[in-house]
N, C-alpha and C positions, 0 to 999 in steps of 0.2 A: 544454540540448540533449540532454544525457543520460536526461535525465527522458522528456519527449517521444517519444524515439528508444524508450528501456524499454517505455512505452505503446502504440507499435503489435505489439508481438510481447512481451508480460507473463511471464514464465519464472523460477521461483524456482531459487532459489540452493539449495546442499547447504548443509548442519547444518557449521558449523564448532565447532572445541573450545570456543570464548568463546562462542559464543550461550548465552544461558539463556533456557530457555523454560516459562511458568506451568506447574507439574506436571511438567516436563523430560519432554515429552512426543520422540519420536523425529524428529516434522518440525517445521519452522517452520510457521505458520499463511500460507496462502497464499489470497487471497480473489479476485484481481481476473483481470478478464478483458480483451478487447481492446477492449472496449465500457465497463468501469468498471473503476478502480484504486482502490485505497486510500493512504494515503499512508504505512502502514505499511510494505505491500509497495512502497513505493518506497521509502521509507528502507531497509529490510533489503534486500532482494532485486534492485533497483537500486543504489544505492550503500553497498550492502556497509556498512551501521551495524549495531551491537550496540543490543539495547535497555537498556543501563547510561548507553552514548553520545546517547539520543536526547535534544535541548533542545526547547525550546517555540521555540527560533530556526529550526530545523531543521522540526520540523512547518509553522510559517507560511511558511517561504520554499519548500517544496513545493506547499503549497497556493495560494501567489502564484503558482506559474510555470503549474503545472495553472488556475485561474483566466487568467490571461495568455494560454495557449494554449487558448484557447475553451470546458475542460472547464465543468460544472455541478458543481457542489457539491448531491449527495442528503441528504433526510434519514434518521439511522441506520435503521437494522434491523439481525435479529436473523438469523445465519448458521442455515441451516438445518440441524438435528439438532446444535448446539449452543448452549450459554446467550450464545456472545460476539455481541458487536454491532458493525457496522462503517459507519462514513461513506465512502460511495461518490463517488469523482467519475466521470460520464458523456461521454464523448465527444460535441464537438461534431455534431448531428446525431440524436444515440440517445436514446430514451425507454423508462426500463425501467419 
């Protein structure tokens, strides 16, 4: 329910002292909109995970519940004006 709930109104979280971030850059990387999540940004910025904490148990049980609640699972691309790539899931209804 927390997940779902995260999804209609997507809002990252502040830089806490544990996050480590590739190149300890000053924000977290925050991709999704209200129309597409990642499940990154629901690990981190939804339920508040470190990525030291993140399992392969944890990515598929986001992506069972996003699946579950109607999302589409996208294939990757490539964020604009950076090298990273992100797996989008789309709200029932939206075609990006």
């Amino acid at each position: 329910e927390q997940i779902l709930n995260w999804c209609d109104d997507p809002q990252p979280r502040a830089r806490r002292i544990d996050d480590r971030v590739a190149g300890d850059g000053l924000e977290l990387p925050f991709d999704s909109t209200r129309d597409g999540v990642t499940v990154y940004d629901l690990l981190v910025h939804a339920l508040g995970k470190t990525l030291e904490k993140f399992t392969a148990y944890d990515v598929l049980q986001v992506s069972k519940c996003l699946t579950h609640g109607g999302w589409t699972r996208m294939p990757q691309c490539r964020v604009k004006g950076t090298a990273r790539r992100v797996r989008l899931y789309v709200r029932p209804g939206v075609t990006l």
